[in-house]
FISE-910701 format. One line per 10 residues: their letters; for each residue x, y, z of C-alpha. Coordinates in Angstrom, 2 decimals. Example, Ala and Ser with C-alpha at 12.3 -4.5 7.8 and 13.67 -1.06 7.14 Angstrom:
2
as	12.30:-4.50:7.80; 13.67:-1.06:7.14
//
This chain:
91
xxxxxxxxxx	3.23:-18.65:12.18; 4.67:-22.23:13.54; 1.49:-22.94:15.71; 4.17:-22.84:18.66; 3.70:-20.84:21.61; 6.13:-18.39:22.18; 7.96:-20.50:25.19; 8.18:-23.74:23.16; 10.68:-21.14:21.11; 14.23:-22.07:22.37
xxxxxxxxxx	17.79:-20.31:22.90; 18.81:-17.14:22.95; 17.14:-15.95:19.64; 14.01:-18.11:20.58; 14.46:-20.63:18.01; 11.36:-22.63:16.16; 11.43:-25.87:17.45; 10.22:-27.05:14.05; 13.64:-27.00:12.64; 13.40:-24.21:10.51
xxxxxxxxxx	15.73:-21.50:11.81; 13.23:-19.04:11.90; 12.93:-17.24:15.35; 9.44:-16.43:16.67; 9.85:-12.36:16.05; 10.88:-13.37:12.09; 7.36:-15.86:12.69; 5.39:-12.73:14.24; 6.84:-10.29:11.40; 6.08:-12.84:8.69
xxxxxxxxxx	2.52:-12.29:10.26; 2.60:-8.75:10.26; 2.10:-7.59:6.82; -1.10:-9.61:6.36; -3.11:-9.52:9.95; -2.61:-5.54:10.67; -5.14:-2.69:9.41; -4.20:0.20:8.43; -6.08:4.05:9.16; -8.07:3.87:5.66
xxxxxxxxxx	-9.09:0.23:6.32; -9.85:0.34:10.28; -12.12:3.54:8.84; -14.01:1.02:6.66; -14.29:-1.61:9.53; -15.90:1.54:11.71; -18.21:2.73:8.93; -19.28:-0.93:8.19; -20.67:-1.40:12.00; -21.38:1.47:12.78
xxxxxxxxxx	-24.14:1.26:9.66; -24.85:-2.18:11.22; -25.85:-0.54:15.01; -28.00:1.72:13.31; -29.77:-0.84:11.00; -27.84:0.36:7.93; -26.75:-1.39:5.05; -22.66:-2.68:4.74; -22.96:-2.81:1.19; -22.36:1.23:1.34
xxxxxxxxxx	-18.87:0.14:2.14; -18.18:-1.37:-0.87; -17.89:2.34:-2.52; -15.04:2.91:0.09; -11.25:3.05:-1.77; -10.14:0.49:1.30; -12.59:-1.68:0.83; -10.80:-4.41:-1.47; -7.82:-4.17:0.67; -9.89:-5.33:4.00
xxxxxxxxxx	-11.70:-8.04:2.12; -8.31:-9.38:0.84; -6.58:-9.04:4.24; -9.50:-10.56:6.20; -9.23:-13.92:3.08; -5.40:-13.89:4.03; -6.38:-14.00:7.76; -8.87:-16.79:6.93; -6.38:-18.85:4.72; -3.61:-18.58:7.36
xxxxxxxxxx	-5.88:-19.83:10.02; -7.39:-22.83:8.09; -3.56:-23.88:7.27; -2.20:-23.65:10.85; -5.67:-25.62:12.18; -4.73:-28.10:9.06; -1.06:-28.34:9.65; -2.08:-28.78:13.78; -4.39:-31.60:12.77; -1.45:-33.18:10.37
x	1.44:-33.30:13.19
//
């Protein structure tokens, strides 16, 4: 994502106004793939605190299929927000 709110994003086709063409739906699909959950790994996020209201251990989750998926979705998540707080600070 551009770090541009959505009426900064000009024209018809809400143009970027960094220049680079892209319109804020090809920004917010870009996004998509990487900051959604899907059913297996939303069940992993629910098993994970539900353990944790009880007083359970997360580690249990680890044994889930989904698990490596959420942890690299939620480092993506991280990466993305530590460049656009970087690139923010930059410009």
């Amino acid at each position: 994502m551009c770090g541009h709110r959505y009426d900064e994003h000009t024209g018809e086709d809400r143009s970027c106004p960094d220049g680079s063409g892209r319109t804020f739906l090809k920004h917010v699909q870009s996004l998509a793939g990487t900051t959604s959950f899907g059913e297996p790994e939303l069940d992993v996020l629910e098993f994970i605190l539900k353990g944790l209201m009880r007083g359970g251990d997360p580690r249990m989750a680890t044994r889930h299929k989904a698990f490596p998926g959420v942890c690299r979705k939620i480092q993506n998540m991280k990466a993305q927000v530590a460049r656009r707080k970087q690139e923010r600070d930059a410009g």
